[in-house]
C-alpha positions, 0 to 999 in steps of 0.5 A: 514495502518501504519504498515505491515497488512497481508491477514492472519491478516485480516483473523485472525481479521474477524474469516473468511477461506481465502477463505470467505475473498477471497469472500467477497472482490471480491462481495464488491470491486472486488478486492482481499484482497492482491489488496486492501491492496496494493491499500490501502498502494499506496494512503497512500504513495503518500499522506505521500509525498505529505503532511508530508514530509516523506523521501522515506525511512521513507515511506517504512518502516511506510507502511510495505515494506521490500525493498526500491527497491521493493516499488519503483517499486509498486509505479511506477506501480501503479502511473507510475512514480517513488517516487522521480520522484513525489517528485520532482514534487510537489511544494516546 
């Protein structure tokens, strides 16, 4: 999940409408392909600061975001706390 994967690219992948997509990720996960994704690109985040060392910065740009501060408030969300916040949680 390092590098910036679209609902359109999977659909493009799997030679499916978007709806079919649609579909298939509500019957398999109940979730949407936009939902996965980004569940997907939170667990992926969290584990690149927790075991590489990565710099916030570097993490958005490796999952595909095109704001740090966009990220950020994904992150918090999801995780309900903010990145640097959780950096600064983990042992040294």
């Amino acid at each position: 999940m390092d590098k910036d994967i679209s609902v359109e690219e999977l659909r493009r992948i799997f030679s499916v409408s978007r709806s079919s997509l649609q579909g298939m990720f509500r019957n398999a996960l109940d979730l949407t392909p936009k939902q996965y994704i980004a569940d997907v690109k939170m667990k992926r985040a969290k584990l690149l600061l927790q075991e590489h060392g990565y710099t916030i910065s570097e993490i958005v740009y490796r999952l595909g975001y095109h704001s740090l501060y966009y990220f950020s408030r994904k992150f918090k969300a999801y995780f309900g706390i903010s990145p640097s916040e959780y950096t600064k949680s983990l042992p040294q």
